[in-house]
N, C-alpha and C positions, 0 to 999 in steps of 0.2 A: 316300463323298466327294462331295460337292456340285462339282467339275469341268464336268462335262454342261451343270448350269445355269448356272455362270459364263461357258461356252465358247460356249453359247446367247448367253446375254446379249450377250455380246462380238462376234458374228455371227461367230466365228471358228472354225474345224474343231480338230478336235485334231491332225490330222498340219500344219495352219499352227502350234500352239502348239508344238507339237513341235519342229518346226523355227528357230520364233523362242526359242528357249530352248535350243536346241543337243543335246537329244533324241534317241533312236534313235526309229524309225517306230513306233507303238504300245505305246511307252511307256506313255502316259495311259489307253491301255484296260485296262494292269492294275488300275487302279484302281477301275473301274466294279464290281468285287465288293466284297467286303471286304480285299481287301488294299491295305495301307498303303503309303504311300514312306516312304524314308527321311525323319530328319531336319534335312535340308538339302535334299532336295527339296521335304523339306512346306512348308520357310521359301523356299526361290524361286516355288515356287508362287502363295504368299499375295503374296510381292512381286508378281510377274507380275499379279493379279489385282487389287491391293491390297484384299487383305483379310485377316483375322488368320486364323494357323493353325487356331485355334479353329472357326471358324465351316467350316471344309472339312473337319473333323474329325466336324462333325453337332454339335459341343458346343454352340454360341451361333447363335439364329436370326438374329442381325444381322452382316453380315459387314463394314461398314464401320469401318477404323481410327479417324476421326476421329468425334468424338461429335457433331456439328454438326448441328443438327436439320432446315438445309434437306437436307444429303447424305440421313438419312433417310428424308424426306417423297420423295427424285426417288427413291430404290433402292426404295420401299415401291410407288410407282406405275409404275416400270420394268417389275415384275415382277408387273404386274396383266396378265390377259388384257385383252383385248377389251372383253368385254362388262362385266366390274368397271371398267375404265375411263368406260365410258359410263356405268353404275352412279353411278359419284366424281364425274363429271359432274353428273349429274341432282343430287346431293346439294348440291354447292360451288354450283349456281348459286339451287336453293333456298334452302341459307345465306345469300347474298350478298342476293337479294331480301326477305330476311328482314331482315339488316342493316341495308338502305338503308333501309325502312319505318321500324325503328326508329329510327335515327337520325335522321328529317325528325322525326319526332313529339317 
């Protein structure tokens, strides 16, 4: 279950998720192995997180409901370290001075 990284993402702990979801205390650490929640927990979860059961399952590597390509492009850079950030940096501003060359010409 992908939890851990949502919870990360979220900057939120799991005994806060726990709690905002009306939980017993370490609930959510059952699931850091292989074991599954129910299927009503899998679907509050994904609510909670907004993201499809799927993608908390390991099924699908994109966890956003909506197909929209800017959501995409922010969860795809969310979930860069550091140093790929600066990486996507160096690249976008390459691109862009590439652009504007082209376009004067």
């Amino acid at each position: 279950m992908r939890i851990k990284k949502l919870a990360e993402a979220s900057d939120k702990s799991f005994n806060q998720i726990e709690k905002e979801l009306g939980y017993s205390r370490n609930a959510l650490s059952n699931y850091k192995g292989k074991s599954m929640p129910s299927a009503i927990r899998l679907l509050e979860l994904a609510e909670y997180f907004d993201v499809t059961p799927r993608y908390l399952m390991g099924l699908d590597e994109i966890y956003f409901k909506e197909k929209s390509e800017d959501s995409l492009v922010e969860f795809i850079f969310e979930n860069l370290n550091k140093k790929q950030k600066l990486d996507m940096y160096r690249l976008s501003q390459g691109w862009l001075v590439h652009e504007m060359e082209w376009n004067e010409n």
